[in-house]
C-alpha positions in Angstrom: 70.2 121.8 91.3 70.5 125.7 91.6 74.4 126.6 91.9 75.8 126.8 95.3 77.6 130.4 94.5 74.3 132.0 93.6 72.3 131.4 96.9 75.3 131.0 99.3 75.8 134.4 99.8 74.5 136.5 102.2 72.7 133.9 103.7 73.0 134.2 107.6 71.0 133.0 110.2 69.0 135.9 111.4 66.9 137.8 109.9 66.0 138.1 106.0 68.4 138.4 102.9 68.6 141.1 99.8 69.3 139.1 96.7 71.6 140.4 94.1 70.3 142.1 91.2 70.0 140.4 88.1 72.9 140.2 85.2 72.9 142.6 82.2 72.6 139.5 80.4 69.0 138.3 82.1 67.9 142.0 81.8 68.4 142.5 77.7 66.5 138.8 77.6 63.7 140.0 80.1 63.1 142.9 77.8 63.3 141.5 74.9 60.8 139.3 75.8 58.7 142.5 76.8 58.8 144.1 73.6 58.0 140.8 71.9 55.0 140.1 73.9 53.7 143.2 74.4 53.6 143.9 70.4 52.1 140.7 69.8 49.5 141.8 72.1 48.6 144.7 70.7 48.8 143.5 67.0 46.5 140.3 68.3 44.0 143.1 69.6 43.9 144.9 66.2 43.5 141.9 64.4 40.5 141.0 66.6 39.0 144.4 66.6 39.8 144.2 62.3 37.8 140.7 62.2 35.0 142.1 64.5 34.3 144.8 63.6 34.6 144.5 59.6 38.1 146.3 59.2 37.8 149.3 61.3 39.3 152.4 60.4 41.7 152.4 63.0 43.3 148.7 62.3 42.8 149.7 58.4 45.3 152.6 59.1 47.6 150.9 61.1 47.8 146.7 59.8 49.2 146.2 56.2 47.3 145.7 53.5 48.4 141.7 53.1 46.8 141.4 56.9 43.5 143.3 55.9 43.3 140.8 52.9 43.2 137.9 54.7 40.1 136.5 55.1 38.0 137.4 58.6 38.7 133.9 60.5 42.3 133.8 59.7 42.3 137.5 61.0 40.4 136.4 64.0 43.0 133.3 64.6 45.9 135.3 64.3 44.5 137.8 66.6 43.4 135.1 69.4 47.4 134.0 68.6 48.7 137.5 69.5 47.0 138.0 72.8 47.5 133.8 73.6 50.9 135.3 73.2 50.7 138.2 75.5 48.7 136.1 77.9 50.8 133.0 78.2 54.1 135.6 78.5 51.8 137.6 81.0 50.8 134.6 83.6 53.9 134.1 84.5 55.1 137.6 85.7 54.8 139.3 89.0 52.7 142.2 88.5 49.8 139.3 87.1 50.4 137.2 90.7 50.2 141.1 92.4 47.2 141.9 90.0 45.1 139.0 90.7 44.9 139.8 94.4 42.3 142.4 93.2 39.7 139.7 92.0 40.5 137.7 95.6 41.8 134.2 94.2 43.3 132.0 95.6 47.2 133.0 95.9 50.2 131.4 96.9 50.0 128.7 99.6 45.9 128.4 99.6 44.7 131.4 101.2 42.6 134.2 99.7 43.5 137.3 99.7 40.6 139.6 100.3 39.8 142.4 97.8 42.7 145.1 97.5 45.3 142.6 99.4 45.3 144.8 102.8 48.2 144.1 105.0 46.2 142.1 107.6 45.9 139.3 104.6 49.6 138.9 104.3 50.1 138.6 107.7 47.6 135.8 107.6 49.4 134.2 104.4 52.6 134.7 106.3 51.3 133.3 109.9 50.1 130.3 107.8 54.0 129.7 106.5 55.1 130.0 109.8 52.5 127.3 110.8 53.4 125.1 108.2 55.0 121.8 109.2 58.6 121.1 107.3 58.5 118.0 104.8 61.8 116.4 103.9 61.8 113.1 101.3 64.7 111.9 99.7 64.5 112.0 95.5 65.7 109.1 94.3 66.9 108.7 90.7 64.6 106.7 88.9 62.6 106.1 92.3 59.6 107.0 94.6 60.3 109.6 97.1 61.1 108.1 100.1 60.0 110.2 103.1 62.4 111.5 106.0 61.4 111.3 108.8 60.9 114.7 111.1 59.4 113.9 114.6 59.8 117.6 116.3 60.3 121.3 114.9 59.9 124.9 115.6 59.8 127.8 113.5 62.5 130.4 113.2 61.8 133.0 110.3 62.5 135.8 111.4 60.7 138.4 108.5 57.2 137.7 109.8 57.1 140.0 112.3 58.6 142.7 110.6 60.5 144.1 113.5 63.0 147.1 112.5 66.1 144.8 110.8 63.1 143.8 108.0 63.9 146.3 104.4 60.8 148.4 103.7 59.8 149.7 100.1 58.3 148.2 97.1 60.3 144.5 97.2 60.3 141.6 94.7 60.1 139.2 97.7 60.8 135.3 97.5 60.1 132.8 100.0 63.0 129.7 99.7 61.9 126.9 102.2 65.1 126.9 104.6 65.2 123.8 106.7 68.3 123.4 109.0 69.2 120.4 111.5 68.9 119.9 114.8 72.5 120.1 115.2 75.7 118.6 113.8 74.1 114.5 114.5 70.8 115.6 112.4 73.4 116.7 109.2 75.1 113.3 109.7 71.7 111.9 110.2 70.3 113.1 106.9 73.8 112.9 104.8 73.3 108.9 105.6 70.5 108.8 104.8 70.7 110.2 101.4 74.1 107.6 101.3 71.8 104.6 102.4 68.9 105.4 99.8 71.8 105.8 96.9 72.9 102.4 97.7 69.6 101.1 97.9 68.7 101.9 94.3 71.9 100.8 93.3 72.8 97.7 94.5 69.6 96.7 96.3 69.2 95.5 99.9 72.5 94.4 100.3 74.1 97.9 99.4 72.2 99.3 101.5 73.2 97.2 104.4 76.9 97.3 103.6 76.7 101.4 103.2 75.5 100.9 106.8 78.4 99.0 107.9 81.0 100.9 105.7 79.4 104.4 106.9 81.5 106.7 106.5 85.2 105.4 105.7 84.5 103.3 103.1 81.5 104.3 101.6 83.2 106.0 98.5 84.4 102.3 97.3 81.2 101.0 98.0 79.8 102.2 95.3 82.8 101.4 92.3 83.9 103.4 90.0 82.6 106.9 89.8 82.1 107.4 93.7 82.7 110.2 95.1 82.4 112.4 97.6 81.6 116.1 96.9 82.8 118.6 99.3 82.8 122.6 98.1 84.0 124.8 100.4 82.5 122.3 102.7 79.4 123.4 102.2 77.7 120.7 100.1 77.8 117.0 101.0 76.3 114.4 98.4 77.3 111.0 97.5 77.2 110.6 93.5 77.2 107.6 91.9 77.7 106.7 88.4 76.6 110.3 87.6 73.4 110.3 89.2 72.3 111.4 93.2 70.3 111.4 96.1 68.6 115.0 95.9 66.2 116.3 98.8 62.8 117.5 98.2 61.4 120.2 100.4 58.2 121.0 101.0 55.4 122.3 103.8 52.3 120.5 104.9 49.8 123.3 105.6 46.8 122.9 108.6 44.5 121.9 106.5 47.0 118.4 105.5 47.8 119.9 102.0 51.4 119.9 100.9 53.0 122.7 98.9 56.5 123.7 97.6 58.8 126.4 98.1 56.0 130.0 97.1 56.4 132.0 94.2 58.2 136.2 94.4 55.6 139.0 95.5 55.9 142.3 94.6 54.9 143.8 97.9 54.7 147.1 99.3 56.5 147.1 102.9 55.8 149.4 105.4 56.0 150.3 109.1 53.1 148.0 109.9 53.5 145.1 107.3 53.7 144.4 103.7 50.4 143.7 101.1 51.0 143.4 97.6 51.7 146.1 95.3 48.9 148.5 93.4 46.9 145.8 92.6 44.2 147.5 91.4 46.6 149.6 88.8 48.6 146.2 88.1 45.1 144.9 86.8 43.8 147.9 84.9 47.8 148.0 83.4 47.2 144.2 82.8 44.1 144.6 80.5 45.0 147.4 78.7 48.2 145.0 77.7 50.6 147.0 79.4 50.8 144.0 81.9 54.5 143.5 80.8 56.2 147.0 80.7 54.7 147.8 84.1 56.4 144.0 85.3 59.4 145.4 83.4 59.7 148.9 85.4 59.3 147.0 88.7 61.4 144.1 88.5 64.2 145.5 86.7 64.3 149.9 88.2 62.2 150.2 91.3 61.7 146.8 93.1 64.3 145.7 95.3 64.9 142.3 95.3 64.7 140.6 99.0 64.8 137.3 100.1 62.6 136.2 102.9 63.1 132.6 103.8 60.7 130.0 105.6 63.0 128.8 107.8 62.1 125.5 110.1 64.7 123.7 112.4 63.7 119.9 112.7 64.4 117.0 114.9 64.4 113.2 113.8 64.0 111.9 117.7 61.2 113.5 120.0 62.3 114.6 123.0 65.9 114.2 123.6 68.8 115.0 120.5 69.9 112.4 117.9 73.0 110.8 118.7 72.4 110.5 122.0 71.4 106.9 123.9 70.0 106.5 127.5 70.4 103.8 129.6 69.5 102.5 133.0 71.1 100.4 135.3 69.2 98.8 138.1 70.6 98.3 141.6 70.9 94.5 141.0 73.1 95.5 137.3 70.4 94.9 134.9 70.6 97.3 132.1 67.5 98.7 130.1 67.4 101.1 126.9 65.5 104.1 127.8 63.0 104.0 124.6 61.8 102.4 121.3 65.0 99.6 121.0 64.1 99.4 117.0 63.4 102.8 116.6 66.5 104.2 118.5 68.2 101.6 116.0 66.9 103.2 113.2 67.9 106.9 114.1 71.1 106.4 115.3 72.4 103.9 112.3 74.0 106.9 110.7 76.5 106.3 113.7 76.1 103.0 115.3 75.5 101.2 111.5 75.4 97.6 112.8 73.9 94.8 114.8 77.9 94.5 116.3 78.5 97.9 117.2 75.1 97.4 119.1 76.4 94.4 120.9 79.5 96.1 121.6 78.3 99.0 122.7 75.9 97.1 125.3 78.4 94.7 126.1 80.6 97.6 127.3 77.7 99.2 129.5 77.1 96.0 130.9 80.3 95.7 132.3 81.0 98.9 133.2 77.1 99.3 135.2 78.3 96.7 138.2 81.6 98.1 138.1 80.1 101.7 138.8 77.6 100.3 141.2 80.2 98.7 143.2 82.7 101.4 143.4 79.0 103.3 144.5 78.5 101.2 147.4 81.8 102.0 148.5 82.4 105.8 148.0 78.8 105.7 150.2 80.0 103.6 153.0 83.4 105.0 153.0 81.9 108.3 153.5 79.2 107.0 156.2 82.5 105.3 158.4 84.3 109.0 157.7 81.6 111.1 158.8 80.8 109.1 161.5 84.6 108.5 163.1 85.2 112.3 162.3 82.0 113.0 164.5 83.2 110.9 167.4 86.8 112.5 167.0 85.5 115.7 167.5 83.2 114.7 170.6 86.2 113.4 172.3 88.2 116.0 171.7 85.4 118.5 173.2 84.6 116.1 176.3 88.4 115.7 177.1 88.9 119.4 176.7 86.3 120.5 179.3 87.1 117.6 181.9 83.8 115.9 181.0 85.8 112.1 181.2 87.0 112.4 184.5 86.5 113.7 187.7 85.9 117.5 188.1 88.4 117.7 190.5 90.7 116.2 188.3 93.5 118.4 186.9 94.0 118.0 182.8 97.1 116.0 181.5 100.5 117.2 181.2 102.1 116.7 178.3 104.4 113.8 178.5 102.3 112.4 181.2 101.1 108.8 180.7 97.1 110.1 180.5 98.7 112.9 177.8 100.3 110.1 175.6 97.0 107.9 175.6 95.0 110.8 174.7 97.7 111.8 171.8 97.4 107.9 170.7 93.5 108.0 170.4 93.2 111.1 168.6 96.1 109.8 166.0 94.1 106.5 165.7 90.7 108.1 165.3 92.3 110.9 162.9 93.4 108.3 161.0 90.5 106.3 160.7 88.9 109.4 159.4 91.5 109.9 156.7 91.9 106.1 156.0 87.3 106.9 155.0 88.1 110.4 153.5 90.5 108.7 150.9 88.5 105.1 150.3 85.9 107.6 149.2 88.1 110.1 146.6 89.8 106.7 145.5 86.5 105.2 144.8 85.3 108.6 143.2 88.7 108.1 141.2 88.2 104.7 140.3 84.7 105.3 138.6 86.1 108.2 136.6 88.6 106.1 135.6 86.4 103.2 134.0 84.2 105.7 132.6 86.8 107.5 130.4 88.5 103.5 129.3 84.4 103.1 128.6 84.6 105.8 126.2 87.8 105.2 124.7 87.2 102.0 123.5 84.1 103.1 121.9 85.7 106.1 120.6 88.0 103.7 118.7 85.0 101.1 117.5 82.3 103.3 116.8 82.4 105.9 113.7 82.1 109.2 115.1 83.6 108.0 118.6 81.5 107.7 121.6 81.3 109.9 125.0 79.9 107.9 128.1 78.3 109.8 131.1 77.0 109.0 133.9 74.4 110.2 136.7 72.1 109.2 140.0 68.9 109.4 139.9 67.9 109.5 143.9 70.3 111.8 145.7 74.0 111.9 146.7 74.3 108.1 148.0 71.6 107.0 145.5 71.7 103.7 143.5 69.8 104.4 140.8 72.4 104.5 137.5 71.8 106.3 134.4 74.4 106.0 131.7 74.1 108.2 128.3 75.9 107.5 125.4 76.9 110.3 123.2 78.4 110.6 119.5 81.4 113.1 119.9 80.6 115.9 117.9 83.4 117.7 116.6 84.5 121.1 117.0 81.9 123.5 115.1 83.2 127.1 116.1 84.0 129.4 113.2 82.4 126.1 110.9 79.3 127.0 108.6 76.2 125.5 109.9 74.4 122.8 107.3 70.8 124.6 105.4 69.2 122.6 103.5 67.8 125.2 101.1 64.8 124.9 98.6 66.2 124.9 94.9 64.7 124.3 91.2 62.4 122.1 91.2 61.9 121.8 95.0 65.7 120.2 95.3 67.5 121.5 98.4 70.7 122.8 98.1 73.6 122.4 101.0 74.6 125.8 102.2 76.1 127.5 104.9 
């Protein structure tokens, strides 16, 4: 796996990067490797054009005379060496992958460039990146790949439409396959999964199923000796076992159902309106005149800036609603119903609810606390409905007896400390009680409910790894009786705290950065 220090930084979530410049070190060996080639190339060509042309003056002026010796097929095979030489050190240079744009082949991801690589054909290889659907399987040591599972995503790189933040000039471009989670419940998601498959291929079945129930206190002693869990800077999260690991294979599944890794540098050309690759035409003409390798030299090393444009995807293991987070319904009568796939909802959300227990419990909890809520409904509605209505009649009465309406209109309105003044006083007192006595029944009930809801949660908090949140809502209305409870993991607090990227590495391997 590529070092964490060498692609951690600058990496932000907006927009593209500019990768460091290469070490002194990598530079002397890039050019040594450039002289190397490059002379072998042209001493392979003079040795060709020697054998071919029965020692032409030129070769016999320039080749010793121990080479001109040499019979005319060992001339010719070290000749074919030299350029193999050049050739093989050629293909795998940047100006050759800019070059062949010229001759239209196939480049990159699938799509062909039309002739001179105008900037309307990047676009097109770029909008087909963007369109690319993430792939995620888990490496195992010694294994298949086991697929992860990615129900939902959406596509946030940022370069592709080359807005004013996006660097312009001749670039050495690369294209790392950035694939981030949901949010914090997809990391955990994927982290036990990687956990699960590790104990899988080391202990079989069973380890699997007790990583599941040990996830995540006890997961380290799970595994014996050796376990352990890596955390740099808390940026990388792996469990490694008897010195191997679970690595992470990214990849992207084009339109056409093909699936391709992380695409090889560009030298491009950016402008105001887009990027196509760089002088292909003069690349080629430099390639064949076997000058190839000092024109890759000049670029990469003086003039091209190295930039980082990553493919960046955000995925999503459950389809429309976020992991870690469990639905249920209640019906009037108390009976209670997952909203969803039961098995499949018991496969995403293992990474925090790892056993057939923790299931029971958490149902058995819901169970008891639906009726309770529906009760405590019933009353908060009726104790509103009796409050509504007695303050309603209070305040008819009150109006009535104020304008004489009860009695006769010749009648003259009580005195105070009359006998009709204290029975009036008495049946506002009793009817502005009454009111109050409804008022509070409903608050208490409103009080009571909040109440079970937050013991609800606390005792799952304390059973469950990653604690447990429990909500509630009504689906019909104010006084409805519809009861919809949601169960979520508590998440913990993330401000200030790098967000998990699982970043393509050597080999395809993803990385864990910030």
């Amino acid at each position: 796996q590529v070092p964490l220090a060498s692609v951690a930084d600058g990496l932000r979530a907006s927009g593209p990067m500019t990768a460091e410049a290469s070490p002194p070190g990598v530079c002397s060996h890039l050019f040594a490797r450039t002289v190397l080639a490059t002379l072998s190339g042209w001493l392979g060509a003079l040795l060709l054009l020697s054998a071919l042309h029965a020692r032409a003056p030129l070769a016999a002026g320039v080749l010793p005379d121990v080479v001109l010796a040499l019979p005319t097929p060992a001339v010719f095979a070290l000749g074919l060496l030299g350029l193999s030489l050049y050739i093989h050190e050629l293909r795998s240079r940047h100006a050759w992958r800019a070059a062949r744009t010229w001759l239209a082949p196939p480049l990159g991801l699938g799509l062909s460039l039309g002739a001179g690589g105008g900037f309307e054909d990047f676009e097109a290889l770029a909008e087909l990146w963007r369109e690319a659907a993430p792939v995620m399987e888990l490496d195992v040591p010694g294994g298949e790949l086991v697929p992860y599972p990615i129900a939902e995503w959406r596509d946030e790189t940022a370069w592709a439409d080359f807005g004013m933040n996006v660097r312009r000039g001749v670039l050495l471009a690369s294209f790392p396959l950035e694939f981030l989670p949901g949010d914090a419940a997809e990391a955990s998601a994927v982290d036990f999964a990687q956990t699960q498959a590790q104990a899988r291929s080391e202990f079989g079945v069973a380890g699997a199923v007790g990583a599941e129930r040990a996830w995540p206190e006890e997961r380290e002693a799970l595994c014996g000796v050796g376990a352990a869990m890596v955390n740099q800077c808390g940026l990388k999260r792996t469990l490694v076992a008897g010195g191997r690991d679970v690595g992470l294979r990214l990849r992207l599944r084009l339109i056409n159902g093909s699936e391709v890794e992380e695409p090889q540098p560009m030298l491009l050309e950016c402008g105001a309106v887009g990027a196509k690759p760089l002088c292909p035409g003069f690349l080629l003409l430099s390639c064949v005149c076997l000058l190839g390798l000092v024109a890759d030299f000049i670029l990469v090393s003086c003039l091209a800036a190295p930039t980082e444009w990553p493919i960046r995807k955000r995925f999503f293991t459950v389809p429309g609603q976020r992991l870690g987070t469990l639905t249920f319904s209640c019906s009037p009568s108390g009976a209670l119903h997952l909203e969803g796939v039961r098995d499949e909802l018991m496969a995403r959300n293992r990474f925090w609810i790892g056993s057939d227990a923790h299931w029971q419990l958490l149902e058995a909890e819901l169970g008891h606390l639906g009726p309770w809520l529906l009760g405590l409904r019933h009353v908060r509605a009726a104790s509103l409905c009796w409050a509504a209505s007695t303050t309603l009649a209070l305040l008819v009465w009150a109006v009535l007896s104020a304008t004489g309406a009860l009695g006769a209109v010749d009648t003259p309105l009580p005195v105070v400390g009359s006998i009709e003044g204290a029975r009036q006083a008495r049946v506002f007192l009793t009817g502005a009680l009454a009111s109050a006595l409804g008022w509070a029944g409903a608050g208490l009930a409103h009080a009571l409910a909040q109440l079970q809801l937050r013991r609800c949660s606390g005792r799952l908090a304390d059973a469950l790894p990653g604690g447990a949140a429990v909500t509630a809502c009504w689906k019909s209305g104010c006084l409805g009786s519809d009861l919809s409870l949601e169960v979520e993991q508590l998440q913990p607090l993330t401000l200030g705290q790098p967000m998990t990227v699982l970043r393509s590495g050597h080999a395809g391997k993803a990385t864990f950065c910030s």
